[in-house]
N, C-alpha and C positions, 0 to 999 in steps of 0.2 A: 504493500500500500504506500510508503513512502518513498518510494520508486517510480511510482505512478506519479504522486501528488509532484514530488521532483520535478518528472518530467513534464507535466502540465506546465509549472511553473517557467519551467528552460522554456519553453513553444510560447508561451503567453509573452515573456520578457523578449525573444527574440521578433515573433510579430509586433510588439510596442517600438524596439529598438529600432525595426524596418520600416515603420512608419514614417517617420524622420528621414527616412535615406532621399537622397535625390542625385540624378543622374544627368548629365550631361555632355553635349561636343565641345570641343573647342578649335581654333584657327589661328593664327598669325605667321609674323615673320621673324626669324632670327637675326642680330648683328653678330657675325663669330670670327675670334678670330683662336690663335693659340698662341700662350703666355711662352716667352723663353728665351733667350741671348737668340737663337738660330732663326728668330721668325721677327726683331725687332724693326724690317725694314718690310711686313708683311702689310697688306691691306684687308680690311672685312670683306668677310663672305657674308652673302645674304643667302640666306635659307627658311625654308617655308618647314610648319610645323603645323601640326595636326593632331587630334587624339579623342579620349575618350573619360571624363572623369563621374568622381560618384563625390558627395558631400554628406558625411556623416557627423551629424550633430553631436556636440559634448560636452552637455549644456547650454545655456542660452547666449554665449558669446562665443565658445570655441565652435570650430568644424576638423574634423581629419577629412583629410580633402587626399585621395589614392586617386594617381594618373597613367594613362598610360599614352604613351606620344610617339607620335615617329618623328624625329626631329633632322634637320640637314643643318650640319656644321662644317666648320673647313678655315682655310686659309684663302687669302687671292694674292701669292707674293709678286711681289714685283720683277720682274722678268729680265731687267737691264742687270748690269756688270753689278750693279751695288745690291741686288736681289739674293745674294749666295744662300747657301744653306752650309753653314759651318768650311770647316778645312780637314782635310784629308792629312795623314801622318806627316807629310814634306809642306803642310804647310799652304799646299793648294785650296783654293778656293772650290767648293763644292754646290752643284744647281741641278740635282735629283728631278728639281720640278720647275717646267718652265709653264706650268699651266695654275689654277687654283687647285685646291689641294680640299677635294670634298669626303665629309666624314658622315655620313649619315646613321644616326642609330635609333633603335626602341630603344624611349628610355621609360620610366619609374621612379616618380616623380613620390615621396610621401610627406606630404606639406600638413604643418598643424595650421590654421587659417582663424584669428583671433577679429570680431568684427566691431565696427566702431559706426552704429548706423548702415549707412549704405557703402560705408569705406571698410575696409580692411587690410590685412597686410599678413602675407603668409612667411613658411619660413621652414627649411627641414631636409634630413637628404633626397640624393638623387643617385638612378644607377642606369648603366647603358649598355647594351650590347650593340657594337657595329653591326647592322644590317650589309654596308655597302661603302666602298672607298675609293676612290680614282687610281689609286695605287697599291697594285694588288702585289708588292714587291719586297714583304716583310718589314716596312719600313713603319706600319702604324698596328698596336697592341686591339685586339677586338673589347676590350670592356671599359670600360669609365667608370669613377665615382667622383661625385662632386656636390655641392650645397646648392642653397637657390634661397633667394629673398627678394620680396617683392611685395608691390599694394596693386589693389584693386579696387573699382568701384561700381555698385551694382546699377544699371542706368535703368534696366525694367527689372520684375520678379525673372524674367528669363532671358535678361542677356547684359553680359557682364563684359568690361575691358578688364584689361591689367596690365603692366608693367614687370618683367620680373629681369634678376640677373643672378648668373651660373658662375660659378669657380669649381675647377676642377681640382682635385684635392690626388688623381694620379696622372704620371708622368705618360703619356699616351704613342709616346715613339719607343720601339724596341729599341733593346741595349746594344744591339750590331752597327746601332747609327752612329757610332763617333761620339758614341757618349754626349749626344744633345739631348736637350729635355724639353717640352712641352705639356702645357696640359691647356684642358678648353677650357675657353671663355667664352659667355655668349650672352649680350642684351635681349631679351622680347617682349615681343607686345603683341598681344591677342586679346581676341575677343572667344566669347563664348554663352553658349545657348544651354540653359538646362531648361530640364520637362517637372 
């Protein structure tokens, strides 16, 4: 009997708990580039971002806000003499890439989201697995982790802007490179629709 009653309890709390839940799209653009002595002479990549998130109440000011995105990140270095990408052991100047340097990944987004009226401001890890890269030549690591902080503001009950920006917290070029380092960075700004 107190197995039963339990279990009633668990179905009762979790239908309450899912009442609250709300689900939504989201859109925007990325500014990205990547942090590092090898990439100082780089320019932004623009990349376009898209996903899928849910808003779980936690309380009546928090949200845990779980995303999932396919996000396009990269470099766009500059291509002239002063564009290098690090020096090879004598000293030589080295240019791997004479094109933008695209990094696209799913990433996993889990943001606690504190609201202040129609503002708020989010804030929490993030993690990525490369889907796709312009350079399929060992030269870039398939995973990411990084933070993300950001405000937003709600303009109707279902469609929302934001502002948010990314620091990557790992070094995203393998070690066979010359021992250069990178990790992403990236500004966005989206909108987005929940139901």
């Amino acid at each position: 009997m107190k197995k039963f009653l339990l279990g009633i309890f668990l179905l009762a709390s979790i239908s309450t708990f899912a009442q609250g839940v709300r689900y939504g799209a989201k859109m925007g653009m990325n500014f990205s580039t990547l942090d590092g002595d090898a990439f100082e002479n780089s320019s932004t990549r623009y990349g376009f971002a898209a996903g899928i998130f849910a808003e779980i109440p936690l309380g009546s000011a928090f949200q845990f806000q779980p995303e999932l995105l396919y996000s396009g990140q990269g470099i766009k270095p500059n291509t002239g003499p002063e564009g290098n990408f690090g020096f090879d052991v004598n000293g030589v100047p080295e240019r791997p890439f004479d094109e933008r340097a695209e990094l696209d990944y799913i990433q996993l987004p889990l943001l606690i989201k504190k609201n202040f009226g129609k503002f708020n401001i989010h804030l929490g890890p993030q993690v990525g697995i490369a889907v796709w890269n312009s350079y399929n030549n060992g030269i870039y690591k398939n995973f990411d982790y990084s933070g993300i902080g950001g405000i937003g503001v709600q303009i109707f009950d279902f469609l929302a802007l934001e502002a948010r920006y990314s620091v990557g917290f790992r070094n995203v070029i393998e070690p066979n490179n010359q021992n250069i380092e990178g990790t992403n960075q990236y500004f966005a700004l989206m909108a987005s629709y929940r139901l």
